[in-house]
C-alpha positions in Angstrom: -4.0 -15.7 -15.1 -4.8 -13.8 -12.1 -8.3 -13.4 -12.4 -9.0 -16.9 -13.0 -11.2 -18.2 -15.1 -13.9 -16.7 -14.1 -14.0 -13.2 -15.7 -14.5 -14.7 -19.0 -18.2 -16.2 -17.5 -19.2 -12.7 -16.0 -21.7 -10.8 -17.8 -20.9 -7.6 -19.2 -22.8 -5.6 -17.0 -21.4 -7.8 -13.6 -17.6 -6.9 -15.6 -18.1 -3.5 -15.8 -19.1 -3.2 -12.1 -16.2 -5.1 -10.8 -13.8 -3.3 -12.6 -15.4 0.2 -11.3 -15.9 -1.3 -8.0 -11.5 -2.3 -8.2 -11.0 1.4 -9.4 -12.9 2.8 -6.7 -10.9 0.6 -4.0 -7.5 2.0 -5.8 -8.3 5.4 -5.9 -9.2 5.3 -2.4 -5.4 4.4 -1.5 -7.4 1.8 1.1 -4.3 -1.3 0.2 -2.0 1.6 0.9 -3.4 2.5 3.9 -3.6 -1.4 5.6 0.3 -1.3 4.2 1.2 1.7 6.0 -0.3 1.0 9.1 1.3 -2.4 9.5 5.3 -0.8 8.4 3.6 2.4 11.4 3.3 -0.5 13.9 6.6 -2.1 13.1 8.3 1.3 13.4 6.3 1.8 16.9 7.2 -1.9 18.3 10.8 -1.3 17.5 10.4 -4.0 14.9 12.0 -2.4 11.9 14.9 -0.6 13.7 16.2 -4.2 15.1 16.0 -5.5 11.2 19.0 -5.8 9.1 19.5 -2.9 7.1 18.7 -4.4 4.0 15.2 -5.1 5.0 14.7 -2.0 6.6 15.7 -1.2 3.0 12.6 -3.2 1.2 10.2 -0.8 3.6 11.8 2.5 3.2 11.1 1.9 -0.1 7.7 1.4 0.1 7.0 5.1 2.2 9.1 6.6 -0.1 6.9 5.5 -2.9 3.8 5.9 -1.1 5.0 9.7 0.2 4.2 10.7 -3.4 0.3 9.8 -3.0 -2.0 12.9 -2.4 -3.6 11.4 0.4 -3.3 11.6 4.0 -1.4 8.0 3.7 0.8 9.8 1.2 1.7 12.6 3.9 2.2 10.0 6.8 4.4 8.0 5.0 6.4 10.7 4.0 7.0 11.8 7.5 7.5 8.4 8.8 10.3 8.0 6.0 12.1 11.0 6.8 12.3 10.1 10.5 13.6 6.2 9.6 16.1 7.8 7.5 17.5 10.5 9.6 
């Protein structure tokens, strides 16, 4: 279980504002934004170009998702994509 056991001993009240609070977090594309920055760096340090081309592969992937998000991370990963994949 991924939550643990712990969810089950939460009140109702405590529930419901986790799960807001986790809602909020993913709305605000934050996880995406970390992500992005650390596959930016990699791109900027040379990191991903010296990578075999399947891994280069597993990150293309991820901008490519993320390029669909209507949120400045969704519009930087776009353009980082397209200039990893010209």
């Amino acid at each position: 279980m991924l939550t643990g056991p712990f969810i089950e001993k939460l009140s109702l009240e405590v529930s419901r504002s986790v799960l807001f609070r986790i809602n909020s977090i993913a709305k605000s594309h934050q996880i995406q934004a970390i992500i992005f920055k650390w596959i930016k760096r990699a791109y900027e340090t040379n990191l991903i170009q010296i990578m075999k081309k399947e891994d280069q592969n597993e990150f293309l992937e991820i901008l490519y998702e993320y390029s669909f998000l209507e949120s400045p991370v969704g519009n930087s990963s776009g353009k980082l994509y397209k200039i990893l994949t010209l």
